[in-house]
N, C-alpha and C positions, 0 to 999 in steps of 0.2 A: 572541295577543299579550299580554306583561304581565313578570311579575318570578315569575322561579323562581330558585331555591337550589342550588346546586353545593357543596355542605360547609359552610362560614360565609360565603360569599359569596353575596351577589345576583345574578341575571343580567338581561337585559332580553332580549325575546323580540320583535320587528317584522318588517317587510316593508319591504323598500326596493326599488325597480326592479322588481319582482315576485319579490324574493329574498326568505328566508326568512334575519335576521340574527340570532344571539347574542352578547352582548355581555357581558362583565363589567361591572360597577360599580364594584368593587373596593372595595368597603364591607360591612360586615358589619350596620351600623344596617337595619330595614325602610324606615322613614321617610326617611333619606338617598339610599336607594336608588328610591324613587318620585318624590324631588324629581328626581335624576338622569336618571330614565326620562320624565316630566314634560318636562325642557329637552329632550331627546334626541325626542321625541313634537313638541315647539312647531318646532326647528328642522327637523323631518323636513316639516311642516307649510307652511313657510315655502321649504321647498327648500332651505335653509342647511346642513344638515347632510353632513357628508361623511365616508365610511368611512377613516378615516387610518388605514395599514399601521406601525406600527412602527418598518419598515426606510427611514419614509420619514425620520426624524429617526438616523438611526445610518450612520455609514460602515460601508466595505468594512474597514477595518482594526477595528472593532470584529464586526463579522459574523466576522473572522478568527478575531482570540479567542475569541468564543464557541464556535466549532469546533473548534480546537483544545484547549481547557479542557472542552469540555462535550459532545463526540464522540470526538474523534481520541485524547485520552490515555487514554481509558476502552476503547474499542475496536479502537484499532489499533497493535501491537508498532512498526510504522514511522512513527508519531505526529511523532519528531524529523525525519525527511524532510520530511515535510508542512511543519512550519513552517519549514524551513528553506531550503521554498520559496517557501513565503510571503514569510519576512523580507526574503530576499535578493532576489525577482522579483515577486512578484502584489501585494504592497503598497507596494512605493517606486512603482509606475505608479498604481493604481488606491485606498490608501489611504486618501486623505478624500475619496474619492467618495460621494455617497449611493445606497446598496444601490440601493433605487429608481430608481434614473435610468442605473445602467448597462446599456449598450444593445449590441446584439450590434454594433453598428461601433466602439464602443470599445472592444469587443473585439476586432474584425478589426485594428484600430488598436497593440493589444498583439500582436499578432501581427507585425505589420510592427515595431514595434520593437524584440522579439526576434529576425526575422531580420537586422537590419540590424550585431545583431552576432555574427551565424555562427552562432547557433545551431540545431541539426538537429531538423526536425521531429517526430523520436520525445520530446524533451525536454522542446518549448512542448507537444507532447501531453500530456503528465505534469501538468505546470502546468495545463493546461483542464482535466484529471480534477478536480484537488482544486476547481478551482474552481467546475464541475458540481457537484461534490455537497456543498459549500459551500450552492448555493444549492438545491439540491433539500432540503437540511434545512431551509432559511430556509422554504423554500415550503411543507413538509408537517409536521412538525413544531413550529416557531418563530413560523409566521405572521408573517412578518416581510415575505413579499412575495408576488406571486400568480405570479409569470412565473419562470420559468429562463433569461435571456438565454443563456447558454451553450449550451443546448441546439439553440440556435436558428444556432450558426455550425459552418461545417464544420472538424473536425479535420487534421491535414496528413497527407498521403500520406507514408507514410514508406516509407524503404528497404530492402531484404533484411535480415533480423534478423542482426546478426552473428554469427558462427561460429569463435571465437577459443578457443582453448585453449592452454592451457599443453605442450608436451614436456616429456620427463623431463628433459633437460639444461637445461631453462630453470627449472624448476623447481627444481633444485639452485642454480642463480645465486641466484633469487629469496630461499630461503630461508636463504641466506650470507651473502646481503644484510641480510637481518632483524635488528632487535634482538630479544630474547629474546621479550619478550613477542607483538609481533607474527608471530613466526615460529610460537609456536603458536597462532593466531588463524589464518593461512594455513592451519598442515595441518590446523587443525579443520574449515577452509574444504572443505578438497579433499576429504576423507574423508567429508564427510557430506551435502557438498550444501546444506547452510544457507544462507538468506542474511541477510547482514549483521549487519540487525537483529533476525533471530533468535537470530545468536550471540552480539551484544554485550546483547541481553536476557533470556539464559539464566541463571535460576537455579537452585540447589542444588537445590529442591523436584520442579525438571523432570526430575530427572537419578536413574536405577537404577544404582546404579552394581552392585548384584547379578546382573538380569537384561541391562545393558549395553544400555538404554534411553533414548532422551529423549524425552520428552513435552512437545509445544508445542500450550497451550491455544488460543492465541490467532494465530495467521498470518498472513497477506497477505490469502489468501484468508476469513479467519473460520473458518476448519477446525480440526478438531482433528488433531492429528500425529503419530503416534508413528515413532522415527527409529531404527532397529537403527544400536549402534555397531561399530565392526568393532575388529578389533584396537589399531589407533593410535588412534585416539581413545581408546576402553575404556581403553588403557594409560595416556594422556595425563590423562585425567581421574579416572582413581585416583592419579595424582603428585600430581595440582593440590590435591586434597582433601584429602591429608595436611597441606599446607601454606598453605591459604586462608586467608584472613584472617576471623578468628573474626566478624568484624564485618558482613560483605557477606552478602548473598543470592546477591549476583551470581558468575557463575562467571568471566568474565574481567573484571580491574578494572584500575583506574589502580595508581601508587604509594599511595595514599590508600588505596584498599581499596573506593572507588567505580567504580561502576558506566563502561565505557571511553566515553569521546564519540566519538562518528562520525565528529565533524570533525577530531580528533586522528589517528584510527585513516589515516583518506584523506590527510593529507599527511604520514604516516609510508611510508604503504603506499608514494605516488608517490614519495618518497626513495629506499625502496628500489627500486624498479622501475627507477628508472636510473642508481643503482651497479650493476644485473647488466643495467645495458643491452637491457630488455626494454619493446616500444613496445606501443604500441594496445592495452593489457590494463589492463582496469577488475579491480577486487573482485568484481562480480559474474560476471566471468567465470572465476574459482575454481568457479564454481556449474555454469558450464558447460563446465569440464574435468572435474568428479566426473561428471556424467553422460555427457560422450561417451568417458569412458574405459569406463564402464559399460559402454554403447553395442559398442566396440571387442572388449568381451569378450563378445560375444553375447549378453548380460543382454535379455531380453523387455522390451520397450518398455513394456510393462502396470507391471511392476514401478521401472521409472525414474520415472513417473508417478508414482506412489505414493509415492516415495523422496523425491521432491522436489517434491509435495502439489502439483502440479496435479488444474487442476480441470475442467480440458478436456483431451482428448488430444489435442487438432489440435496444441495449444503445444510437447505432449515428441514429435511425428511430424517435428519440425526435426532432430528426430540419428536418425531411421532410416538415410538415404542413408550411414552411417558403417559399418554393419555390413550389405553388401547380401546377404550370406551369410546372415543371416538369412532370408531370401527363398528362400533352395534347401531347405526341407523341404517349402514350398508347390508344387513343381515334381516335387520327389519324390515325393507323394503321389500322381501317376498313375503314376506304375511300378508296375505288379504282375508277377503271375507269368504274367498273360497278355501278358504287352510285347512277347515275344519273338515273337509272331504279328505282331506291328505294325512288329520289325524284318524279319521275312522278305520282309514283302511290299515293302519300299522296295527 
């Protein structure tokens, strides 16, 4: 037990409960720091002394922040989803709550008030992700609490993953529909399998345009990506370049020359989707017409995988049932040349 040094800081070293505590002082004097360690030793003494968390003085809307400024936009391309679920859902319920005190039934409690206005279980699951590891940061890095109440309630059964694609005549509606710039935002869509926030976060520096490459450092997954362009895009993005705005990093921007907003992109997009009269289709399901077109053309599942950086293949084994033809080499492979002994006898 006593006072050891962390860089210019003091620490204090005790036993409390039969734990072993470290403490900062937050002082760099020696002498401030023993008077510190001193009161911390008299109340430890007395029983008065209590380990306060942090998160016991800080709301859920400031734990938000912190996450998103000091995790999410460092780490993750979809960083703007995040808070965007935050702004709009996890904090108008839960934001001057304190960290500490949210309890897995007020959470079951946000549950019931998210179903009560229709919303589908695959979505409030979205919502408990970030706010899992919201507090799995709080707890392991930030010290800010000891518990993951999230962890501790059950996620909602959700239903068959949908299986929407685009046809080629819809397609054509679709991108008739378009204004310019979002029409080629779609075919970059369909030709390469990206999503969203890959392409509206794609910069210059990502992009070959000699070898007709994009490289995406950073993903969904934390993966690194590299993306073969095929013809339409390659084509597409040797136009776009000629004529970029000397200004941006970014490869699809506003009028401005900034970087596109998400939220702009989504109620342009649903504009268009019903001038060409086309229902039940999200943007991310661009992602999954470039694959099950893949799919359709006997493309090896291994390589669909790869194409659109999954990280498990049970996720791209959703579009085998599209190509069952694939399935007849496996079947072929007991035909030999001794087969014919195996038809006589039947």
């Amino acid at each position: 037990m006593g006072l050891f040094k962390r860089g210019q800081v003091w620490w204090m070293r005790f036993t409390h409960k039969g734990k072993q505590v470290r403490k900062p002082t937050n002082v760099t004097d020696k002498k401030l720091a023993e008077k510190i360690h001193h009161k911390v030793m008299t109340q430890l003494a007395e029983g008065q002394w209590l380990d306060k968390l942090e998160g016991a003085d800080k709301t859920f809307k400031e734990l938000a922040e912190k996450y998103i400024n000091e995790y999410a936009k460092i780490n993750k391309r979809s960083w703007q989803k995040d808070q965007e679920r935050l702004n709009n859902h996890l904090i108008p319920f839960f934001g001057e709550m304190i960290v500490t005190e949210i309890s897995p039934k007020v959470i079951s409690a946000y549950k019931g008030h998210r179903y009560k206005k229709d919303i589908a279980p695959a979505t409030i699951n979205r919502e408990l992700t970030i706010m899992k590891h919201m507090y799995t940061m709080a707890v392991k890095e930030w010290e800010w609490c000891r518990d993951n109440p999230v962890k501790r309630v059950r996620m909602e059964k959700e239903g068959p993953s949908r299986d929407r694609w685009l046809t080629y005549e819809e397609e054509k509606r679709l991108l008739d529909a378009c204004p310019a710039w979002l029409k080629e935002i779609v075919t970059f869509a369909l030709n390469t399998g990206m999503r969203q926030g890959e392409i509206l976060g794609l910069r210059w520096k990502d992009v070959n345009l000699i070898s007709g490459i994009v490289i995406l450092d950073m993903t969904k997954n934390g993966d690194r990506r590299s993306i073969p362009l095929n013809r339409i895009a390659w084509d597409m993005l040797k136009q776009k370049s000629r004529v970029r705005y000397l200004a941006s990093d970014y490869v699809f921007t506003n009028d401005a020359g900034k970087r596109m907003d998400g939220g702009n992109l989504r109620t342009d997009y649903m504009k268009a989707l019903k001038k060409a009269k086309i229902e039940a289709f999200t943007f991310h399901d661009l992602r999954h017409t470039f694959a099950t077109r893949l799919v359709h053309r006997g493309i090896d599942l291994y390589k669909v995988q790869k194409l659109l950086g999954h990280r498990d293949n049970k996720t791209t084994q959703r579009y085998a049932h599209h190509y069952p033809e694939s399935l007849r080499d496996g079947v072929d492979a007991l035909v030999s040349a001794d087969s014919g002994n195996q038809l006589a006898q039947i």
